[in-house]
N, C-alpha and C positions, 0 to 999 in steps of 0.2 A: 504493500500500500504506500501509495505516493503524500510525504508529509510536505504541506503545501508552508512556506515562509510569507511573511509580509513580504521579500524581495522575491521573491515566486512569482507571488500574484500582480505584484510590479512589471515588472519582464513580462507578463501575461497581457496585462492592463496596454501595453505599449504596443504591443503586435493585434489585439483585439481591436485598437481603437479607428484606423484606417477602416474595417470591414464593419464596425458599428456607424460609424458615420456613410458607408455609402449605401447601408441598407436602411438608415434613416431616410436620405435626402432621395433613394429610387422609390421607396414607399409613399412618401411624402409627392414627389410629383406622381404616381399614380394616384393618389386622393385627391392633388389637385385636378386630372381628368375624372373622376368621378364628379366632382362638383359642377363641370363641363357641359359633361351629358346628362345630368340628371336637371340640368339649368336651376341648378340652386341657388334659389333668392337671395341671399344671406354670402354665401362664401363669394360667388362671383358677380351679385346685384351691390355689396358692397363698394364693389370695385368701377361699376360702371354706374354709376350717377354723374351724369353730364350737366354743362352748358346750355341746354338745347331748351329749355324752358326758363333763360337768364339766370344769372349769378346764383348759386345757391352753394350753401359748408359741403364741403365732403368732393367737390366736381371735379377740380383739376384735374387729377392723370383719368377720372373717367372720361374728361373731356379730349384728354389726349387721345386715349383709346380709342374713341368714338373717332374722331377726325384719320388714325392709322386705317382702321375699320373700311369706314367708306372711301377711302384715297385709294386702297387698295383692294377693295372685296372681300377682304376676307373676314371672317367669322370676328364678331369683337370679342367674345368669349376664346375664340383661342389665343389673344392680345391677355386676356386677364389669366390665362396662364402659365404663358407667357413669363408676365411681371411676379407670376408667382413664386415660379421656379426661382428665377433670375435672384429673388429677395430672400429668400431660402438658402439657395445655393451661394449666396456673400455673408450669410449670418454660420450657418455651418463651417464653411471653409476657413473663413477666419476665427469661429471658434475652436477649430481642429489644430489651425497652426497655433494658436494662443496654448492651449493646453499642451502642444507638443512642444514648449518652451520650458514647460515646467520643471521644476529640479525632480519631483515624482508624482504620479499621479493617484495615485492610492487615497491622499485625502481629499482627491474630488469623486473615488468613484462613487460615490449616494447621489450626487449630484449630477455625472456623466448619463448614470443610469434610472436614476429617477423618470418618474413618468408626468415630471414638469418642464422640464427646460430643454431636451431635443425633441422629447415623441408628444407633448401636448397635443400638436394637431392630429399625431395618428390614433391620441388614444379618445379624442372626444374631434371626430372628424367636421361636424356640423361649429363646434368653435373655433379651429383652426382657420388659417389660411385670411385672414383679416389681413385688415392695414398697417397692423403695428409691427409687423413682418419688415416695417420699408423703417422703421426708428430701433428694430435689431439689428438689421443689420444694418445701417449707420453705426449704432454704436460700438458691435463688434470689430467694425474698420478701424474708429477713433483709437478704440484699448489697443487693436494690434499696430499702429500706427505712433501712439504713446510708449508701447513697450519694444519696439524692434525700429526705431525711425530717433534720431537725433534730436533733441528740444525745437532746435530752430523749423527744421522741417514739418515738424508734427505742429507746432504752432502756427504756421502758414495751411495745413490740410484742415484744422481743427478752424480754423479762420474764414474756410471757404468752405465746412459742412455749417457753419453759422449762417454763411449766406444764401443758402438753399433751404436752409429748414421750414422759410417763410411758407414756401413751397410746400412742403412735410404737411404743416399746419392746414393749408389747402385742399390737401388731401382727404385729410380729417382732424378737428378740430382738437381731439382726445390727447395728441400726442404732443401737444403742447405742455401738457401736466408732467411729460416725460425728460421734457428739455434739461432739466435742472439735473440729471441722471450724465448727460453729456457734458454739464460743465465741472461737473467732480471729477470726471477722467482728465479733463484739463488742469485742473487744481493739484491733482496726483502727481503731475506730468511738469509742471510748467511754474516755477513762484512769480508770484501774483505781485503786480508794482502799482503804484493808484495811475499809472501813467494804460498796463496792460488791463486795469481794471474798468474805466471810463469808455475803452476801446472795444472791451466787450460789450459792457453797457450799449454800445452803441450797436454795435453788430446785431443785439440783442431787439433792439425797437420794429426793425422788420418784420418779426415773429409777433410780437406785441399785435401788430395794428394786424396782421393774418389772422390773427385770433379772433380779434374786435370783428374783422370782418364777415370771418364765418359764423360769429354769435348770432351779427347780424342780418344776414343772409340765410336765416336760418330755414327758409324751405315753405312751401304753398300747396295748396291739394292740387292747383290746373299747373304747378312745376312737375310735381311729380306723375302727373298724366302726361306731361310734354315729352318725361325722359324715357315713361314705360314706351311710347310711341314710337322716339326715336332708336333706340336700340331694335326695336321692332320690327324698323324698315331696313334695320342691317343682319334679318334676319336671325335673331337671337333673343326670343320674347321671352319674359318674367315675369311675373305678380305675385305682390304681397313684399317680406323679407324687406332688407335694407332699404330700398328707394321707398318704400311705402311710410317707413319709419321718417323721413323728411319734414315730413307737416304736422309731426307729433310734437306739443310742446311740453314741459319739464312736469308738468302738473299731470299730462299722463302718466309719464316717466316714474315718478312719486308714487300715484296710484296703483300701477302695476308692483313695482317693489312691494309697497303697501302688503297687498295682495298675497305675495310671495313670501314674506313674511308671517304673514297670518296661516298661511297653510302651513309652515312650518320647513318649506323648499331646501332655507337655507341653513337649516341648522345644523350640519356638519361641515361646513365651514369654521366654525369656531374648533374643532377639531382639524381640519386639515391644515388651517396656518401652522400652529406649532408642529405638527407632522412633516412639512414641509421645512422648516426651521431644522429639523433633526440633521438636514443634512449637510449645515453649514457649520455644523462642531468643528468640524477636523481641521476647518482655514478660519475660526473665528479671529486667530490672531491678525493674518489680512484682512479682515473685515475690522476689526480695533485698528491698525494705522490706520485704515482709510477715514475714520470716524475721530482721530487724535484729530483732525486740522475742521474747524468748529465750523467754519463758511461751509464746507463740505457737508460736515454732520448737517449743518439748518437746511441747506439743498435736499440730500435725501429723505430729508422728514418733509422739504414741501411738497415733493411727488409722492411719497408715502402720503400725506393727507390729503393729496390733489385726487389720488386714487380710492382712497374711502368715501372723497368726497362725490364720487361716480357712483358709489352703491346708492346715494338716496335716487338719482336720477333714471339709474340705467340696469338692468338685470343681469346682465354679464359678467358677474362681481366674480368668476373664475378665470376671466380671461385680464382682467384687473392685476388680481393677482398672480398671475404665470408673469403680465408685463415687468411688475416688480420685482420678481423670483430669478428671475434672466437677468433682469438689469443689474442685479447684486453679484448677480456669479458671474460678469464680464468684468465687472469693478474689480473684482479680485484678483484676477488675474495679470491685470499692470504691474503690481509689486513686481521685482525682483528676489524680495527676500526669500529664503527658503521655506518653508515651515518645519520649525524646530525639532520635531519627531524625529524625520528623517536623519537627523545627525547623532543619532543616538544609534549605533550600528546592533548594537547586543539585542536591542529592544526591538527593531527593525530583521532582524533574522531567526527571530520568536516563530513559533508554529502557528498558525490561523486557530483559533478559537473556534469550533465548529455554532455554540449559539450566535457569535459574531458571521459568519456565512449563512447563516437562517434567517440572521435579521435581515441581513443584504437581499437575500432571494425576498422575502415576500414585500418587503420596503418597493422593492423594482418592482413588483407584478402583481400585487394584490391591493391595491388601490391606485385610483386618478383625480385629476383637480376638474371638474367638471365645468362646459364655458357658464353653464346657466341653471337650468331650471332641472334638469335631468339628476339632480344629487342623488334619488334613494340608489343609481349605479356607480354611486364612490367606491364602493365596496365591493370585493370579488363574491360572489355568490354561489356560483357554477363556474367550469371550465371555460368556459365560453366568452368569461370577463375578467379572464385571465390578461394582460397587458399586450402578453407575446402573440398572444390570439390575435389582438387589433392589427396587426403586421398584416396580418391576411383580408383582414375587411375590405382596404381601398380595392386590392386586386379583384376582391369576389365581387363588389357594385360591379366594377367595369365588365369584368364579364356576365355576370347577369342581366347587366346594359344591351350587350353585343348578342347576346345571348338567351334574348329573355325564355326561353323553353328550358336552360339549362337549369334554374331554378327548381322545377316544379319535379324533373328528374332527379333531382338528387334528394328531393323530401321524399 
């Protein structure tokens, strides 16, 4: 019988993690074509809320799309794709090179393998694949940018993702509350002079008045008839989901939560924050530098509050939370430092604890952060809600897509 070591499972963790990450990111774009073909409201109606009924929060790149779309004939849904991949595959990639930086990987794996920060979208498929997809991976560019790129350089990239975010904002309004996540990685990165501080301030005001504008612009019942139309005539009809939510205002929002509350929707939530918390033991001392320097700390408690502050409005308080769960474990990894374990060789060449590899297995696969309303399946129940299971769902819509008789044969 093979006695496994903390340096075992190290050596292990290192060879495992190239074939972890490319069976996340080919899983993940087949869920994004299930959302495709199944022209789901929500994952790919997110994305395409246009121009086409004047100014309204959330249009930009649907406005893009839209414009790609009919210039070229092609399907706009496969544009939303497309950008899905594309944002995906720059949030993985640089979160693969980032951790293959590490001095070991061992105290991230609760974190690697968790069923919050790479398989979110595969293990709750209807919350995945959003907009916030496009402010991961921005921010995993900035970390890997801050920790492998020179001060002066990374202050000139971090300078010019300042001048685009206005854009971001454009996008969708939400990811605003997320900004202050970006400036801590520059704080990590860069000391702060009241000369480079006024400079950001400024850089800063263009996101500002995006904001104002999409508050204001905030959406009509003949806008949102204008946009189901126009995607319409580009062949790629929807109803209901994201574009419908447009002309909803907060006092819906409210209601619904209301609602959700009263049923009791979200009451393991209050259980799955600390569950999720469990996994950041092993690098809490990276997470204490980053929190030593106090500008920093106030930033991440304002999108920590910006983000509670989404629960009263908005139901998605699981996809809230993965935003900030991610954002933390990309913070981390800027440091340099070691994590101190690791230099303790004696203790590092210890045998694996087998209740420590039972924790691990059911931590990874017997529960998920759910984007919304579906809680009572946080919890594994049957094999079927097993984590490793979800690996298989995206593939089985699309072929039950392709294949709708395949279905009824295998029941």
């Amino acid at each position: 019988m093979i006695q496994l070591s903390e340096n075992n499972i190290e050596t292990l963790l290192q060879k495992i993690l190239p074939y972890f990450f490319t069976l996340v990111f080919i899983t993940t774009i087949v869920g994004a074509l299930s959302g495709y073909l199944e022209h789901n409201s929500w994952k790919m109606g997110d994305w395409l809320i246009n121009y086409q009924g004047g100014m309204v929060r959330r249009g930009l790149l649907g406005e893009v799309i839209y414009q790609l779309a009919h210039l070229t004939h092609l399907n706009p849904g496969l544009y939303v794709v497309a950008f899905q991949a594309f944002f995906y595959a720059v949030f993985l990639f640089f979160s693969y090179a980032l951790l293959k930086k590490q001095h070991a990987l061992l105290p991230y794996a609760l974190l690697i393998f968790s069923p919050f920060i790479f398989t979110f979208q595969i293990n709750d498929l209807q919350g995945g694949f959003r907009k916030e997809i496009i402010y991961l991976a921005l921010l995993s560019f900035v970390v890997w940018t801050a920790r492998t790129r020179d001060p002066k350089t990374f202050e000139k990239v971090f300078y010019i993702i300042l001048l685009l975010y206005p854009a971001v904002i454009l996008t969708h309004e939400m990811l605003a509350i997320y900004l202050p996540f970006l400036l801590v990685a520059y704080l990590s990165s860069v000391t702060l002079t009241r000369k480079k501080f006024f400079f950001i301030l400024l850089l800063l005001t263009p996101s500002i008045v995006s904001f104002l504008v999409a508050i204001y612009y905030s959406g009509t019942s003949i806008q949102v008839v204008d946009i189901f139309n126009s995607i319409a005539k580009e062949n790629y009809p929807l109803t209901g989901g994201a574009i419908s939510w447009l002309d909803r205002n907060s006092s819906y929002g409210i209601a619904l939560v209301t609602k959700q509350l009263n049923e009791q929707h979200y009451a393991y939530y209050i259980l799955l924050v600390p569950l999720a918390a469990l996994a950041y033991i092993p690098i809490h001392e990276r997470l204490k530098s980053i929190a030593k320097n106090r500008l920093s700390l106030f930033l991440i408690l304002i999108s920590i509050v910006g983000s509670a502050g989404l629960f009263i409005v908005a139901i998605d308080w699981g996809r809230f939370i993965y935003i900030t769960l991610v954002s933390i474990f990309l913070l981390s990894l800027i440091s340099t430092q070691d994590i101190e374990v690791h230099h303790q060789r004696d203790r590092y060449n210890q045998p694996v604890n087998l209740f420590i590899a039972l924790f691990f297995s059911i931590y990874s696969l017997f529960w998920h952060i759910p984007h919304c309303c579906s809680i009572d399946s946080t919890l594994v129940k049957n094999y079927k809600q097993i984590n490793i299971v979800s690996f298989a769902k995206p593939y089985a819509k699309v072929l039950f897509y392709i294949f709708p008789n395949l279905k009824s044969k295998i029941k």
